[in-house]
N, C-alpha and C positions, 0 to 999 in steps of 0.2 A: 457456564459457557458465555461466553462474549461475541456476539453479532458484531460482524466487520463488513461492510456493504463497501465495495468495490465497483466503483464507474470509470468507465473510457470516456474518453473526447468525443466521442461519435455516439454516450448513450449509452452502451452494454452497462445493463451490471450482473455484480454476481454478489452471492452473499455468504462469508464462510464463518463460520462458528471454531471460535480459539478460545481455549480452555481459560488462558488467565492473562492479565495485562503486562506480565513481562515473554510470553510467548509472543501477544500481539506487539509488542515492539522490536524483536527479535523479526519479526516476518515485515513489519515497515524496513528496517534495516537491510535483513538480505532481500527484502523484493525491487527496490531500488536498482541494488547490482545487478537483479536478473533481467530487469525492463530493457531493451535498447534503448538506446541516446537518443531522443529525442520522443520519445513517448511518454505520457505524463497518466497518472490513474489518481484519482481523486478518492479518500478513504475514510468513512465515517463509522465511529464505536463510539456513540452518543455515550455508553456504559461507562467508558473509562475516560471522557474526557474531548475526544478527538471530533471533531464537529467540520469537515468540509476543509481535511488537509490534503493539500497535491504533493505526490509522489514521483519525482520526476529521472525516470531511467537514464543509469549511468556507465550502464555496459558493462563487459566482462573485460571489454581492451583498452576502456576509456584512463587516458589521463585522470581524471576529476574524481577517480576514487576518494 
């Protein structure tokens, strides 16, 4: 399992455990489109690489797909 630590702008975090590293890129992917525009979540899997990347929502209606 791969520890995936998920932070808000405002502090929250949460922390989910993803089986392998093309699952966890697979959910950076669609978590993007799920976020709205304008909200951004910062995502760290020290495991696989990923050290303190921002995720920035792009919406379900957005252009910017």
């Amino acid at each position: 399992m791969i520890p995936v630590r998920l932070t808000t702008t405002n502090g929250e975090t949460k922390t989910i455990n993803l089986p392998d590293r093309k699952t966890v890129e697979n959910f950076i992917t669609s978590f993007s489109v799920a976020l709205p525009i304008g909200y951004a979540v910062n995502i760290d899997a020290p495991l696989i690489g990923i050290h303190s990347g921002w995720v920035v929502g792009k919406g379900a209606g957005s252009r910017y797909k």
